[in-house]
Wavefront OBJ file of the C-alpha trace (Angstrom):
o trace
v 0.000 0.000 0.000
v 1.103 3.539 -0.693
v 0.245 6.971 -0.377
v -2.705 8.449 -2.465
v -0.152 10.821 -4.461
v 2.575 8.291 -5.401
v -0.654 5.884 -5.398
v -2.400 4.605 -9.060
v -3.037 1.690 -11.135
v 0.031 0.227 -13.492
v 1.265 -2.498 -15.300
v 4.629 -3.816 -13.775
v 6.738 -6.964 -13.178
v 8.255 -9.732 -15.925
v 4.302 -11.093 -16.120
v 3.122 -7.045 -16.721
v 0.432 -7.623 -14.334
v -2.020 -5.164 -13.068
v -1.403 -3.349 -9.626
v -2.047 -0.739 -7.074
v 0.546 1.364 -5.954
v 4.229 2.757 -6.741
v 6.667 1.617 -9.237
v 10.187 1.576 -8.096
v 13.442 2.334 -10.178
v 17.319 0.955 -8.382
v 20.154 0.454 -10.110
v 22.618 -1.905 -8.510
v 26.165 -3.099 -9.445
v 27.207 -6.171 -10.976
v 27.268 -7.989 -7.481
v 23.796 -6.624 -6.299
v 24.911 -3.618 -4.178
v 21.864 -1.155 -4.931
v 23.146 2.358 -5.706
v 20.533 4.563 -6.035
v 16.550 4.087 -6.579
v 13.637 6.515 -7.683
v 10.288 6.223 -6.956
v 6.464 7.096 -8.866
v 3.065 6.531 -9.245
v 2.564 2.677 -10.821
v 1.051 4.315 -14.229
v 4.037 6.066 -15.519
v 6.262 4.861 -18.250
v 9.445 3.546 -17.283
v 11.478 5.901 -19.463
v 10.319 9.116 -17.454
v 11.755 7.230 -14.339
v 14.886 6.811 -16.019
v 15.036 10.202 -17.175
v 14.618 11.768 -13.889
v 17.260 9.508 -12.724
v 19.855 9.599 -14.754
v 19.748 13.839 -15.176
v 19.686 13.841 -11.569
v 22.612 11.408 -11.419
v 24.431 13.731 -13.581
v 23.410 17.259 -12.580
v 20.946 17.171 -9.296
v 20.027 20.621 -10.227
v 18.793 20.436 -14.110
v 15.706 19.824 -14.915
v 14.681 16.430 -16.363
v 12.735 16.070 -20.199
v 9.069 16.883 -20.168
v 6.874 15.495 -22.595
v 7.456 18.655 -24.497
v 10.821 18.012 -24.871
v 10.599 15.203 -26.840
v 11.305 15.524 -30.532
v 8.081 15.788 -32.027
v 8.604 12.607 -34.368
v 8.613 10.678 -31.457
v 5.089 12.229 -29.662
v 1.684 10.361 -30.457
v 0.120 12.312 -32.924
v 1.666 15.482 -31.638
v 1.820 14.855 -28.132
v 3.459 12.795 -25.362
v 2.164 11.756 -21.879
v 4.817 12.851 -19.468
v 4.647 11.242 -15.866
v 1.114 10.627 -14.267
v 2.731 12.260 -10.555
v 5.731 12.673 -8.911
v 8.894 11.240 -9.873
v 11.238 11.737 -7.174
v 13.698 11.829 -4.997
v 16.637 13.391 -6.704
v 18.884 12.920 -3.336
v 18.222 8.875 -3.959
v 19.527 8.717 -7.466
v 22.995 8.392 -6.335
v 26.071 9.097 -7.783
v 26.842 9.273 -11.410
v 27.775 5.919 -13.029
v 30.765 5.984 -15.890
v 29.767 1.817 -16.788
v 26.791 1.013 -18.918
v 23.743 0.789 -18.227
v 22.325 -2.723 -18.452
v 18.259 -2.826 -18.578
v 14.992 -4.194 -20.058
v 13.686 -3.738 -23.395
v 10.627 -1.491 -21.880
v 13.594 1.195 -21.733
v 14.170 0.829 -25.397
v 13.859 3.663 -27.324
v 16.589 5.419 -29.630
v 15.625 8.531 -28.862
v 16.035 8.231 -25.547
v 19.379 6.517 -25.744
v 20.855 8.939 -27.969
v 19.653 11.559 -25.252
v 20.839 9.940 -22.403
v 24.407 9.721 -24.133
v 24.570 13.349 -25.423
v 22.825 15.197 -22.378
v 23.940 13.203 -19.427
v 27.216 10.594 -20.174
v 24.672 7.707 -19.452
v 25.336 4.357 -22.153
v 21.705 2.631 -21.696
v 21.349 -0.778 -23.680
v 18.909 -3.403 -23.830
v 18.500 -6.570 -25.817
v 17.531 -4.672 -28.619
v 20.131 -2.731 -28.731
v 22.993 -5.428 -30.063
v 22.995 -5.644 -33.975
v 24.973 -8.021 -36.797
v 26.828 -10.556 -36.033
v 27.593 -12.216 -32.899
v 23.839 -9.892 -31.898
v 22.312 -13.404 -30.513
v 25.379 -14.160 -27.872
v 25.481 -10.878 -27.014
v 21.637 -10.837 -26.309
v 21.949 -13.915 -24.211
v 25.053 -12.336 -22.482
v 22.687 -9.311 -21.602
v 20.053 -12.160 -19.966
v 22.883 -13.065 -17.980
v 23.803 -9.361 -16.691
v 19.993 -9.113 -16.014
v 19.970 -11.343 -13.502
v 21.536 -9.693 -10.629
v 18.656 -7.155 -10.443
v 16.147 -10.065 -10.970
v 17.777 -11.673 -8.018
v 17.946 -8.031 -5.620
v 14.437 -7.971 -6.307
v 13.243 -11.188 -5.690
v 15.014 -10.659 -2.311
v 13.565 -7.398 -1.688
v 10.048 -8.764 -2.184
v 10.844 -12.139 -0.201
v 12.661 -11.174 2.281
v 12.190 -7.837 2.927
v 8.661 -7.721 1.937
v 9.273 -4.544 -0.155
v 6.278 -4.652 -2.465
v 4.049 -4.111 1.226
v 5.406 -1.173 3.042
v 2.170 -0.776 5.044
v 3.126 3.376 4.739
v -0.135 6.116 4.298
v 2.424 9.078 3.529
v 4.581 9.847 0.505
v 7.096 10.426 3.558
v 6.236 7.277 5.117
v 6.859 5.298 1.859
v 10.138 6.883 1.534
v 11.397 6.519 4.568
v 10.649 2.272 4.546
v 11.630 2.324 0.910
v 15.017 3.399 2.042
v 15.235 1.607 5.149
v 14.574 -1.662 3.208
v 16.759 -1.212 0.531
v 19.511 -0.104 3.181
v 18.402 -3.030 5.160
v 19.339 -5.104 1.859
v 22.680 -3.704 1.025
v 23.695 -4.110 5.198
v 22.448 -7.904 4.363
v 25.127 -7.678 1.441
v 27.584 -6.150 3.838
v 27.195 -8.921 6.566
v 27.647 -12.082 4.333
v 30.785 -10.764 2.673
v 32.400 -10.261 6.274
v 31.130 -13.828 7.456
v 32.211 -15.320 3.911
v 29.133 -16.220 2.202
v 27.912 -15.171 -1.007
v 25.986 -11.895 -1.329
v 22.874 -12.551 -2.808
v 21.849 -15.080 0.494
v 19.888 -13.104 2.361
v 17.113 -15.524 3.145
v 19.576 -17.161 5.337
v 21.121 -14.403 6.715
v 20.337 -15.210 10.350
v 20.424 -19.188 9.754
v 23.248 -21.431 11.592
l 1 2 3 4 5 6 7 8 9 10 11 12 13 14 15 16 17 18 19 20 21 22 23 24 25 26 27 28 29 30 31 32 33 34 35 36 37 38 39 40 41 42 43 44 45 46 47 48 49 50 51 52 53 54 55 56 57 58 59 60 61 62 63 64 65 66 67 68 69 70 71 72 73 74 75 76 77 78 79 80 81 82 83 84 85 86 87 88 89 90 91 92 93 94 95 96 97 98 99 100 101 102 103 104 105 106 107 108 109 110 111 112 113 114 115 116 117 118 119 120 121 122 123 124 125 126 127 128 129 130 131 132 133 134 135 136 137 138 139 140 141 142 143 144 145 146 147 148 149 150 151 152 153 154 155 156 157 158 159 160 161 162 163 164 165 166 167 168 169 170 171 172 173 174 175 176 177 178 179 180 181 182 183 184 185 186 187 188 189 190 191 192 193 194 195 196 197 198 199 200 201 202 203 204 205 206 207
């Protein structure tokens, strides 16, 4: 459950069921160590989320694309709909990020990519995005990479029961987003100093 402003109904998840609530965006790196995260209401598109993240990541001053902003080839007959609420925080996004990004085709879009590139340093690729020869290892390579964040958030819903935070204020939802997805990287944290590998947290407190 969350709070009636970061609140609405979306499509999310690798079955792109329907649900109530917020959508959450975290980047992690290769290991599972989450980095930064950004949250919004469950109906808007991915790509503003990413937007808002990665300007912030590079500049937390500027101002992130509107739908406006968006080269009119690429707006539905003349228009584009921009985020359905708040996208925030900018002090979450984290810090700037020199390696690729590695993410799902619902990011794809060349527009975007080229934007990300020019505007804010940030190399975004998905599946779609290897061509010619060699493009169907590669792809299967990228599966691979996608698996860490599969894994952080199978953990975050499992163990940490993230997708319930039980919150009734956009400050409240913050505040256990954060404190779960500390809680997570703490987990991380605590099995590398008692040698055991990062991503078993559902053990964490098991003999």
């Amino acid at each position: 459950m969350c709070s009636s402003d970061l609140a609405d109904i979306g499509r999310g998840g690798s079955d792109h069921n329907w649900f109530y609530g917020c959508q959450l965006l975290v980047a992690t790196t290769n290991d599972g160590l989450i980095t930064g995260f950004m949250l919004a209401p469950a109906s808007t598109e991915g790509r503003w989320l990413a937007e808002s993240f990665l300007c912030w990541r590079n500049d937390p001053t500027a101002q992130p694309w509107g739908p406006t902003d968006m080269p009119r080839r690429h707006r539905h007959g003349g228009k584009f709909i921009g985020p359905n609420g708040p996208v925030w925080p900018a002090q979450a996004v984290g810090e700037r990020s020199r390696v690729p990004y590695v993410v799902d085709d619902g990011f794809y879009g060349r527009c975007w990519f080229e934007h990300w590139w020019q505007h804010y340093g940030a190399f975004v690729m998905t599946a779609q995005s290897y061509k010619g020869e060699g493009a169907a290892q590669a792809r299967r390579r990228h599966s691979r990479w996608r698996q860490t964040i599969e894994t952080v958030f199978d953990g975050l819903d499992h163990v940490f029961a993230l997708a319930y935070p039980q919150a009734k204020t956009t400050w409240g939802v913050l505040t256990r987003v954060a404190a779960k997805l500390l809680a997570f990287n703490l987990g991380i944290c605590l099995n590398r100093l008692f040698g055991r590998p990062d991503l078993t947290l559902a053990t964490l407190f098991t003999c």
